[in-house]
C-alpha positions as CSV (number, residue, x, y, z in Angstrom):
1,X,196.7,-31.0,95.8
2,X,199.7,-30.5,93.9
3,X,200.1,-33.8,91.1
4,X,203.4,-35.5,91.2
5,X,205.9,-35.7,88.0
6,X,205.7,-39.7,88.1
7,X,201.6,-39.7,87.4
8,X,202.0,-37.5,84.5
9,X,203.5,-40.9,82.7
10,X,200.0,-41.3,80.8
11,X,199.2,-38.3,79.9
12,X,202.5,-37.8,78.4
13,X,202.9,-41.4,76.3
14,X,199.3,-40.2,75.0
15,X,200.9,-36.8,74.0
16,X,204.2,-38.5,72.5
17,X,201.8,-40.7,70.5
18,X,200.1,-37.7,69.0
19,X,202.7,-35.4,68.7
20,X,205.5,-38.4,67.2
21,X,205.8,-36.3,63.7
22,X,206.7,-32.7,65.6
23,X,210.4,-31.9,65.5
24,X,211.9,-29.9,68.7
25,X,214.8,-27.8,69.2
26,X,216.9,-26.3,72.1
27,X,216.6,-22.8,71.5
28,X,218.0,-21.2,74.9
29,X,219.8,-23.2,77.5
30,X,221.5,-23.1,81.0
31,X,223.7,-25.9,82.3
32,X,222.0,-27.2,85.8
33,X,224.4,-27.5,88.4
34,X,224.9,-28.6,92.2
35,X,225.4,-26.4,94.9
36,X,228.9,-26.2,97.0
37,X,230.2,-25.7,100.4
38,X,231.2,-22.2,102.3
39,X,234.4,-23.8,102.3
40,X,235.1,-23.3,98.5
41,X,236.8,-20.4,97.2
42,X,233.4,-18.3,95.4
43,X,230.2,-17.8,96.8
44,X,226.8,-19.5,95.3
45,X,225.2,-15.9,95.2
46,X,221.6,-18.2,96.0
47,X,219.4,-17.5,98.8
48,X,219.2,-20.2,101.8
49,X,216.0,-20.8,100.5
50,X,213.1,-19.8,98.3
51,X,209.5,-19.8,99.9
52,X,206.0,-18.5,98.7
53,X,208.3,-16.3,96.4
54,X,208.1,-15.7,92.4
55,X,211.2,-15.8,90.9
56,X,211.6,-14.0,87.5
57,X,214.4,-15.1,84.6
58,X,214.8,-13.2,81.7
59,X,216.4,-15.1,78.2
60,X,217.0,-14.8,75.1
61,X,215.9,-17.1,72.2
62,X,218.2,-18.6,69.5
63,X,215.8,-20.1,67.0
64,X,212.3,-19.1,66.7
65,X,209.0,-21.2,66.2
66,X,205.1,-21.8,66.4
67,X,205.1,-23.7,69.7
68,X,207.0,-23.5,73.0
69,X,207.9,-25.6,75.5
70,X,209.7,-24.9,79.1
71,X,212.0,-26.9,81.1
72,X,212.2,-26.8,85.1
73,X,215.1,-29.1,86.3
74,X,215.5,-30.6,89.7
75,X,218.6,-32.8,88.6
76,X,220.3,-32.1,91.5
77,X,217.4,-32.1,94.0
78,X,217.5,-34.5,97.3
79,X,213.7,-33.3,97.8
80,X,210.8,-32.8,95.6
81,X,210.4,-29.7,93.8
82,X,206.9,-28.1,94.2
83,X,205.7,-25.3,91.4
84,X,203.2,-24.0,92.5
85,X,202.4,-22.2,89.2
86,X,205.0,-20.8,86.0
87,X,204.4,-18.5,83.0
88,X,205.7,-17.6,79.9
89,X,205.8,-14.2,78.7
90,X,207.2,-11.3,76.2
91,X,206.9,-7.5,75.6
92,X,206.0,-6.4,71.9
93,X,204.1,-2.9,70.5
94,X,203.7,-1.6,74.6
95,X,201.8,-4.4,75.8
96,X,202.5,-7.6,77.5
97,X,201.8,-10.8,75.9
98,X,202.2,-13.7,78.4
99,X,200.4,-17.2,78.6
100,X,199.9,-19.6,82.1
101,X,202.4,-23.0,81.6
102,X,200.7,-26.3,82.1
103,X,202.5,-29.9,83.1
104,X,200.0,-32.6,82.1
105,X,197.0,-30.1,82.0
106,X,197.8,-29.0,85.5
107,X,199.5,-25.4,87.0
108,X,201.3,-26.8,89.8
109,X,203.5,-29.8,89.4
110,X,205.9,-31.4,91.6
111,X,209.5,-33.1,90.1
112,X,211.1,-35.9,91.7
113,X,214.6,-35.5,92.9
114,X,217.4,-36.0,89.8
115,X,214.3,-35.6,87.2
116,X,213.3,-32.6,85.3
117,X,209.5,-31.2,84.3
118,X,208.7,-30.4,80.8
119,X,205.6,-28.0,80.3
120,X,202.7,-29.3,77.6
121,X,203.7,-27.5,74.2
122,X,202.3,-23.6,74.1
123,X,201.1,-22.4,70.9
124,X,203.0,-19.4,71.3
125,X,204.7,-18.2,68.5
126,X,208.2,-16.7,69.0
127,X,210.2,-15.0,67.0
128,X,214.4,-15.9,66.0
129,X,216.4,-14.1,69.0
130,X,213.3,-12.9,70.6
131,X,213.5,-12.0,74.7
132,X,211.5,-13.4,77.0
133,X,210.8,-14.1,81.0
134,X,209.7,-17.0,82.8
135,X,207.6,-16.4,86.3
136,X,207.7,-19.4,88.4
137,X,206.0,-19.5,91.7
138,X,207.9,-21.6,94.8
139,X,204.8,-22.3,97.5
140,X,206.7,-24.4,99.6
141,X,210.2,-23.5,101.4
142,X,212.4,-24.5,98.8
143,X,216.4,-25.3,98.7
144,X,217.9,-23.9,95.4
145,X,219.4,-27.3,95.0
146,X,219.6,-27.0,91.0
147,X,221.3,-23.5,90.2
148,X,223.3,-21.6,87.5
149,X,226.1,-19.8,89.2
150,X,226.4,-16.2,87.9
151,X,224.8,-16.5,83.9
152,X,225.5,-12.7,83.3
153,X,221.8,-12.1,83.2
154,X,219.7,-10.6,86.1
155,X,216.8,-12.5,87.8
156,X,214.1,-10.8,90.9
157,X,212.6,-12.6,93.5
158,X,209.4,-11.0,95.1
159,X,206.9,-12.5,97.7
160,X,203.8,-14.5,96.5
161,X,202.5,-15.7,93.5
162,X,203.6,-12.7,91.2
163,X,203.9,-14.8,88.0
164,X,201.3,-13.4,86.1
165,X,202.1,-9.3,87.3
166,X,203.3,-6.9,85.0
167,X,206.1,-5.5,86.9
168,X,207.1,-7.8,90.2
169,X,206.5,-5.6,93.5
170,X,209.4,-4.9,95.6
171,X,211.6,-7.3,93.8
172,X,215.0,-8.2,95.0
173,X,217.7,-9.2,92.4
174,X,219.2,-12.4,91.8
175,X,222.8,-13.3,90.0
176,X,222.2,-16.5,89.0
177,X,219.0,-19.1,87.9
178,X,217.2,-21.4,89.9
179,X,215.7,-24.6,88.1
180,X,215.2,-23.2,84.9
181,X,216.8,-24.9,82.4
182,X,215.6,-25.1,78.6
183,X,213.4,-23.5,76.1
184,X,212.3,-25.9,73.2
185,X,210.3,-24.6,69.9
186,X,209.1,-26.7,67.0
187,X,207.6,-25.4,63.7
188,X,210.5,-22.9,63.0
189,X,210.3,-22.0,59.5
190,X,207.2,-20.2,60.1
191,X,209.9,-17.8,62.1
192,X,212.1,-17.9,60.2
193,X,209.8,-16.8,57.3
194,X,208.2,-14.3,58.9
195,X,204.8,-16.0,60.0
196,X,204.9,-16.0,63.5
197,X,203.1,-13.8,65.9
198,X,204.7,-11.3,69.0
199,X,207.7,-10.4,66.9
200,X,208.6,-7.7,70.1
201,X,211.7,-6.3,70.0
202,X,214.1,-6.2,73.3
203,X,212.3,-4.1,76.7
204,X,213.7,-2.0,79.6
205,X,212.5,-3.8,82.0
206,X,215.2,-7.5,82.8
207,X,213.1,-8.7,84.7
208,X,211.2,-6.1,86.6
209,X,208.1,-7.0,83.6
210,X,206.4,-9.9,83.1
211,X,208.1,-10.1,79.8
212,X,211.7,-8.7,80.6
213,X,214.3,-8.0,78.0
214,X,217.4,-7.9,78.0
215,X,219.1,-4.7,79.8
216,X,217.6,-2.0,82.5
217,X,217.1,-1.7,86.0
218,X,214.0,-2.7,87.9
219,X,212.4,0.7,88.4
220,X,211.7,0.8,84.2
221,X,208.5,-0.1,83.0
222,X,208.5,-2.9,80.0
223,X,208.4,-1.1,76.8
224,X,207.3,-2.4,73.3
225,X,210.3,-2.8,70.9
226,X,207.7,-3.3,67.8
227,X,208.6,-4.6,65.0
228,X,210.5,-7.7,64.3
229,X,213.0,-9.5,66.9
230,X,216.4,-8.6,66.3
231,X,218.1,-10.8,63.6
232,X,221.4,-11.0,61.9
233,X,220.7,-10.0,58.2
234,X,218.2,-7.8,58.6
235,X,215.1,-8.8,60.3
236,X,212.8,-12.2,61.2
237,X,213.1,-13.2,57.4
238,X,216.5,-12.6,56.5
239,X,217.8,-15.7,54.9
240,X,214.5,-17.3,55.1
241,X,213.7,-19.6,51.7
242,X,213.9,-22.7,50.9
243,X,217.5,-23.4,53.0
244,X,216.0,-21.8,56.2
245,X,213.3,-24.4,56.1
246,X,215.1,-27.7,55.0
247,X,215.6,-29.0,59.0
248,X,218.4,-30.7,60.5
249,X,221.6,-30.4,58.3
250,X,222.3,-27.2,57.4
251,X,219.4,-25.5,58.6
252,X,217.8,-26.5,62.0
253,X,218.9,-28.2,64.5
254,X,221.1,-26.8,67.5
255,X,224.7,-26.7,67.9
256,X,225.6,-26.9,72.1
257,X,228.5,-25.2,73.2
258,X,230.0,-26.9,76.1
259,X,232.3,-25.1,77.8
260,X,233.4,-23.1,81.1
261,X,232.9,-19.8,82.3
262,X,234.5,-18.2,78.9
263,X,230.9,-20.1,77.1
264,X,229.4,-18.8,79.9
265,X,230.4,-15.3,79.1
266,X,232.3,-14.2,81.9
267,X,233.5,-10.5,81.2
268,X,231.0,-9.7,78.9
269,X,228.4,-7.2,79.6
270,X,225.8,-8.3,81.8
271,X,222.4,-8.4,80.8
272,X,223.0,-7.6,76.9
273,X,223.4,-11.1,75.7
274,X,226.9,-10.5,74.6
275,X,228.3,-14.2,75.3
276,X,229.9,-15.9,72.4
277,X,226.7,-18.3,71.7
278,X,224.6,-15.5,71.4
279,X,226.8,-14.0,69.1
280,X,226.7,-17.2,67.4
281,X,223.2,-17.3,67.8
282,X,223.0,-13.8,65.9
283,X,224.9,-15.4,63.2
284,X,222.9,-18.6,62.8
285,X,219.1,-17.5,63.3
286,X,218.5,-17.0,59.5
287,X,219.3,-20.7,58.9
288,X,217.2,-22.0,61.8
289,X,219.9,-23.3,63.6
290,X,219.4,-23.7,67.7
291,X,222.6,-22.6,70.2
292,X,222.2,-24.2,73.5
293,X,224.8,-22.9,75.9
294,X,225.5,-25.5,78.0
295,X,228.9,-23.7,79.5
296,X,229.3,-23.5,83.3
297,X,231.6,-21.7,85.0
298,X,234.4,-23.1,86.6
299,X,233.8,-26.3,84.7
300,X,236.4,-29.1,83.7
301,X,236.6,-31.9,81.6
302,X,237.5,-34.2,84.0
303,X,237.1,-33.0,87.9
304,X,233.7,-31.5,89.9
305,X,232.9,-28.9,92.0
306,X,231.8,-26.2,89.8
307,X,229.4,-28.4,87.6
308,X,230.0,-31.8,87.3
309,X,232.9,-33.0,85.0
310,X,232.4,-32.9,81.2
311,X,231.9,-37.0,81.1
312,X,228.7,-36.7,83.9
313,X,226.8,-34.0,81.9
314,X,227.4,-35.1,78.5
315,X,224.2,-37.3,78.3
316,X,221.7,-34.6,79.6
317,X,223.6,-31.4,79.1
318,X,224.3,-32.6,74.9
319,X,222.9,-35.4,74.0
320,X,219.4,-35.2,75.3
321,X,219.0,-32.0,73.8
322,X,216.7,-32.1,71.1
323,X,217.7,-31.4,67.9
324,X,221.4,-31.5,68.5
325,X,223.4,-31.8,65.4
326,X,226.8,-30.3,66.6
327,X,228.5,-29.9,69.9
328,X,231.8,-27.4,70.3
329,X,234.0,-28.8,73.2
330,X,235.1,-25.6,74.5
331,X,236.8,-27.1,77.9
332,X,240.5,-27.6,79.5
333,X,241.7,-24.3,80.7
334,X,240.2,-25.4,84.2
335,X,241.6,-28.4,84.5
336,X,245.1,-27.1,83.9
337,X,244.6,-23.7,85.9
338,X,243.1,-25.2,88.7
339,X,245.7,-27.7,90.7
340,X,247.7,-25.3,93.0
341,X,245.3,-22.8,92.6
342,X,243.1,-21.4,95.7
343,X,240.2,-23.6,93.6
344,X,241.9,-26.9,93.8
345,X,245.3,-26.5,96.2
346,X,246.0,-30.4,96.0
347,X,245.1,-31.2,93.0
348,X,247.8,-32.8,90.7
349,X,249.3,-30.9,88.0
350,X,247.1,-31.6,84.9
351,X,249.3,-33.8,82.0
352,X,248.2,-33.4,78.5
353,X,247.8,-36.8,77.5
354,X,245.6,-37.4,80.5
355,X,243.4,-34.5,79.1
356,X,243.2,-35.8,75.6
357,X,242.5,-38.9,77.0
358,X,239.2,-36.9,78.4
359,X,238.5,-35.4,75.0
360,X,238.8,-38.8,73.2
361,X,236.4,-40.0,75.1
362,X,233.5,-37.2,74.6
363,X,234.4,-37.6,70.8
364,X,233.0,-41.0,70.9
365,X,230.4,-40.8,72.9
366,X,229.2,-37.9,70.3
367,X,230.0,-39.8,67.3
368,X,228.1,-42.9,68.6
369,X,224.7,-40.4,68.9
370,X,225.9,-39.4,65.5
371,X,226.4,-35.9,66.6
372,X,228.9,-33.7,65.3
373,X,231.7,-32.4,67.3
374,X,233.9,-29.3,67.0
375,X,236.9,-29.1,69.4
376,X,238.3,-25.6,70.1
377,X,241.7,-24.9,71.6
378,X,242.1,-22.9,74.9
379,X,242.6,-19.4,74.6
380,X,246.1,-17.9,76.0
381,X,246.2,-16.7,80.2
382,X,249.3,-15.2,80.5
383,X,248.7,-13.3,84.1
384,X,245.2,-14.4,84.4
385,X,243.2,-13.0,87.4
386,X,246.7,-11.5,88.9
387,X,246.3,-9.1,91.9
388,X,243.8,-11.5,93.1
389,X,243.9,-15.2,95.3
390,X,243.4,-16.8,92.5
391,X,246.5,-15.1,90.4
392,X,248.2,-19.2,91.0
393,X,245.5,-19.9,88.0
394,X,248.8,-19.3,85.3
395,X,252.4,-20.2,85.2
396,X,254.6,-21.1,82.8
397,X,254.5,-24.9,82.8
398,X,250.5,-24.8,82.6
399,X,250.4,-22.6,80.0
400,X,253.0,-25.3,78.4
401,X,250.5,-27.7,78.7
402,X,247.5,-25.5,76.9
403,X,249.7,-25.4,74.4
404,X,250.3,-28.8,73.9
405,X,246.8,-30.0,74.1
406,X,245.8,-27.4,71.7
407,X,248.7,-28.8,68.9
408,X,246.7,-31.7,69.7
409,X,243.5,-30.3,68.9
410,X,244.4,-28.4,65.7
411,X,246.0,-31.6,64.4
412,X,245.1,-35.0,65.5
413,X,241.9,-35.2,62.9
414,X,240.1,-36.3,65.5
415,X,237.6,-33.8,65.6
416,X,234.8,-33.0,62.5
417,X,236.5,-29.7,62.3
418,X,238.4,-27.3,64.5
419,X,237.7,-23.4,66.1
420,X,241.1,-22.0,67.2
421,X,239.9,-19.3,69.5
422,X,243.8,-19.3,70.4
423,X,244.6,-17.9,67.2
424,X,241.2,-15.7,67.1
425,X,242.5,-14.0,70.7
426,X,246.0,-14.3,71.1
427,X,248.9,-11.0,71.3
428,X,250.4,-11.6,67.8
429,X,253.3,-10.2,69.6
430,X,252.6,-12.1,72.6
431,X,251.0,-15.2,71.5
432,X,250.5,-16.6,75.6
433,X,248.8,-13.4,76.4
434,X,245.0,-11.8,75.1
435,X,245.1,-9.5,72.8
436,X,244.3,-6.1,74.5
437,X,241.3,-5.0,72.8
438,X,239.8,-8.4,73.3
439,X,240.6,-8.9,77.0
440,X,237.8,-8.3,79.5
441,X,240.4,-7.0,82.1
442,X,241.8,-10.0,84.2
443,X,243.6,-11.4,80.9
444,X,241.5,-14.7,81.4
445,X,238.0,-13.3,80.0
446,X,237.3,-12.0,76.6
447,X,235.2,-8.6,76.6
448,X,232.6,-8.4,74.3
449,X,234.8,-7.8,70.7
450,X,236.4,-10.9,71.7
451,X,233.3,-13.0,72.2
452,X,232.1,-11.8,68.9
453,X,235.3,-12.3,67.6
454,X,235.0,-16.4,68.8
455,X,231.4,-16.5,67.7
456,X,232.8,-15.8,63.9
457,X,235.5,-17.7,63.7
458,X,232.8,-20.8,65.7
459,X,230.2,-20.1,62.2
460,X,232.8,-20.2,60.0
461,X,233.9,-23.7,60.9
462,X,230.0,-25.0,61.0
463,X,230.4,-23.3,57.3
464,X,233.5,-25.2,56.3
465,X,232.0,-28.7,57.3
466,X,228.4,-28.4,55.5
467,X,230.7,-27.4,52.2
468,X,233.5,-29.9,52.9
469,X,230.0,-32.3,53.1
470,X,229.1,-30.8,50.3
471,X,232.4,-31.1,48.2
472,X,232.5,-35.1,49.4
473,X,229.2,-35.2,47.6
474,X,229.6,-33.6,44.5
475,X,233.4,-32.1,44.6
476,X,233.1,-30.5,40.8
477,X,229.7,-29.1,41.4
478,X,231.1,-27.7,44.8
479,X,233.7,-25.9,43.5
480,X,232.1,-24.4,40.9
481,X,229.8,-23.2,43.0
482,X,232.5,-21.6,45.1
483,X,234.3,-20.2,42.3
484,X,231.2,-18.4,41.3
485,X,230.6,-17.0,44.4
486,X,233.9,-15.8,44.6
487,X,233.6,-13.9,41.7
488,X,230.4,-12.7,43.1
489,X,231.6,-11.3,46.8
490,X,235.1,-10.1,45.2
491,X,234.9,-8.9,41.3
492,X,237.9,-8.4,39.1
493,X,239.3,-4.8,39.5
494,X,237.6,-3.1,36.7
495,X,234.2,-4.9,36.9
496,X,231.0,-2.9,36.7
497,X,229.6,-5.5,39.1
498,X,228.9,-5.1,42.3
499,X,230.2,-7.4,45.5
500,X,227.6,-8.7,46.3
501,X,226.0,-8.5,50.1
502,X,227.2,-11.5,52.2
503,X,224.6,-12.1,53.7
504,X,222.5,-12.9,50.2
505,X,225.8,-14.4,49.6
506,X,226.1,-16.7,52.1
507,X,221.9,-17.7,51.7
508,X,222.4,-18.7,48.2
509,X,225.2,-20.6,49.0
510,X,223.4,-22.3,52.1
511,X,221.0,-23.3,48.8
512,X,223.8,-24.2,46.7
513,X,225.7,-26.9,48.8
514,X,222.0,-28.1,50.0
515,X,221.1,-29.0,46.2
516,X,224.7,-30.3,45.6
517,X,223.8,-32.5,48.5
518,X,221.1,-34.2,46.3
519,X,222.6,-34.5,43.5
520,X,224.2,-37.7,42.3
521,X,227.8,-38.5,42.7
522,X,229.2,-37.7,39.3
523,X,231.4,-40.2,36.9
524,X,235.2,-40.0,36.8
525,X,235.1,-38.5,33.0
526,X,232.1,-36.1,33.4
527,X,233.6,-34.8,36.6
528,X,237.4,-33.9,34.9
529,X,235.3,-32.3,31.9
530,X,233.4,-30.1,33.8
531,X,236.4,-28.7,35.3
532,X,237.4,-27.5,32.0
């Protein structure tokens, strides 16, 4: 008999009680979202339903750590959701390391309507930017109420209980997710230092093996990558020390990127984690730092259909994510493409100020949960998705009105700090169009230089706010640690020193602003001395 979500109250208060000191992190994410109607412009790309199938998702971790914990969400549900058994597993040195998850001590578990099940922590130890799969078994004819439309990552469904197989037999493959939602980890230093256990690199298999990687087709056999996970630096420890382990802050935590299909990574190439967050997530994973992607595409700040509007998700989607430190509002372009537009042909034309007004309002819903928040202006869309029925997505006057709202953005001060991907994308000499060699194709999308391109210019303005923090603290200590390093990435012409390498650079500076952070404020006269 399968135990319902609402008895597991106990066993959970006991576990909360025991567990109070462990700090989690979102360290992979997908938005949930409700279905749609025939009568909408795209397809759902779900089956009618799922029943006495296994359906296999393949991800990719941001941070690592020691323990693991999975989310299944039903947040959209009208009917309980019966799982009838889900696993965990990874590929690493040829063989397949996977582990059974529990929900209160129990396989199966059944979630209410509009709640969501989180498995029991999994001493699994899991490596910064590591792949793995989740395997969850659907006994019971089952609508695919809660769904990720598209996610640029391959899935397989396969009849029966093939959750704990190798390879799924006569699997079918699915565009999309079904009611998996989150991967948490706690204990992430040991990661990031090097401790951890099944450091496997990426397989062949995306979901054909029980621990599918990131790219292939289902005929390939997982294969052991060996070694460490793949990190930006070099390796699992790369900027490990003393910063990597310091927790929220700096270090830590997880930034969420809310945003549309761009966040989602629309145009990049499917099945190679090449969205902007996992760029991003490449950049951060030697500090520790989480990227939830909670982008959706089609998404708006202020209407539904594709996702619910920015306002509805914020709670669960941001600030129920734990560890959040930082969310980049990455939303607009919908709301201003859409009206007049096969996707929303009577909708009124969007008005900047009625947008702001919608950005205002995530700003202090943010700020009241103390998190951070980044805003970042809308990239240009000169002739987006032309030759298609959606080409009414651009015209003059909307693009008028991107503009406008991002003025707004780069200069209002009412964000912590700013990303312009506008600048980052834009034609120099045709500032309302992509730049060519960052445009996937239909001049709406970045390819994969462009999201790399965003993710860079996204880390650099999380940099610039932990040393503006930094400079507030301690402002002559700050800058002379910034004129040192400086000196130290660029030497006078002539120098027998060597630039140094930026990522040591950028670790020792993580350090740096970290122990300016402790320091004292400094006096009026000693602080004007020391800038002698």
């Amino acid at each position: 008999m399968f135990k319902t979500i609402s008895t597991l109250g106990l066993a959970a208060a006991v576990a909360s009680s025991a567990m109070a000191a462990e700090q989690w992190q979102t360290s992979w994410y997908a938005a949930p979202q409700p279905g749609w109607d025939a009568g909408f412009a795209l397809p759902t790309n779900m089956p009618p339903a799922l029943h006495d199938q296994t359906v296999r998702e393949a991800l990719r971790l941001s941070a690592g750590g020691r323990r693991v914990r999975v989310v299944l969400s039903n947040r959209y549900g009208t009917e309980p959701l019966v799982i009838g058994e889900a696993r965990l597993a990874r590929a690493g040195a040829g063989a397949v390391d996977s582990a059974p998850l529990s929900f209160g001590g129990k396989r199966s578990v059944t979630v209410a309507p509009g709640r969501q099940a989180v498995s029991d922590a999994l001493d699994f130890s899991v490596q910064p930017l590591e792949r793995l799969s989740v395997s969850t078994y659907f006994p019971q004819r089952t609508l695919p109420s809660t769904f990720h439309w598209g996610a640029q990552q391959t899935a397989y469904i396969a009849t029966g209980n093939q959750t704990a197989a190798r390879r799924l037999a006569r699997a079918e493959a699915l565009h999309g997710r079904v009611f998996l939602s989150a991967v948490h980890v706690s204990g992430g230093e040991a990661a990031t230092h090097g401790g951890g256990g099944g450091g496997g690199g990426a397989t062949e298999a995306s979901g054909c093996g029980a621990a599918a990687g990131g790219g292939g087709s289902c005929a390939a056999e997982a294969v052991g990558g060996g070694g460490a996970a793949e990190t930006s630096g070099g390796g699992a420890a790369a900027g490990g020390g003393s910063c990597a382990a310091v927790g929220r802050g700096w270090a830590g935590g997880t930034v969420v990127a809310l945003g549309d299909s761009i966040t989602d990574g629309n145009g990049s190439t499917p099945d190679q984690d090449r969205r902007w967050p996992d760029y991003l997530a490449r950049l951060a994973a030697p500090r520790g730092m989480g990227v939830a992607n909670a982008g959706i595409s089609g998404a708006r700040m202020l209407g539904d259909r594709m996702g619910e509007r920015a306002a509805a998700r914020f709670e669960q989607d941001v600030l129920a994510q734990p560890g959040v430190d930082s969310v980049i509002v990455a939303l607009g372009i919908n709301d201003i493409g859409w009206p007049a537009s096969a996707f929303a042909p009577h909708d009124p034309a969007m008005e900047a100020d009625t947008l702001i007004a919608g950005y205002r309002k995530l700003i202090e819903r943010a700020r009241a949960n103390k998190v951070r928040v980044i805003g970042a202006t809308m990239a240009p869309f000169e002739n987006a998705l032309q030759g298609t029925p959606l080409s009414d997505h651009y015209s003059p006057a909307k693009d008028a009105v991107r503009r406008q709202v991002n003025d707004w953005i780069r200069s209002s001060g009412a964000f912590d700090a700013v990303v312009d991907f506008d600048a980052v994308l834009r034609d120099p000499a045709h500032p309302s169009r992509l730049l060519a060699a960052f445009d996937s194709g239909d001049h709406l999308h970045p390819g994969d230089a462009g999201y790399e391109a965003m993710a860079q210019a996204a880390y650099a303005a999380l940099e610039r706010r932990r040393a503006d923090q930094a400079e507030r603290r301690n402002p002559p200590a700050s800058r002379r640690l910034m004129a040192d390093y400086a000196l130290r990435a660029n030497p006078p012409y002539g120098s027998s020193n060597r630039a140094m390498p930026r990522d040591m650079l950028m670790r020792e500076a993580c350090e740096g602003w970290l122990a300016i952070s402790a320091l004292p404020a400094p006096r009026a006269a000693s602080a004007s001395a020391s800038l002698r």
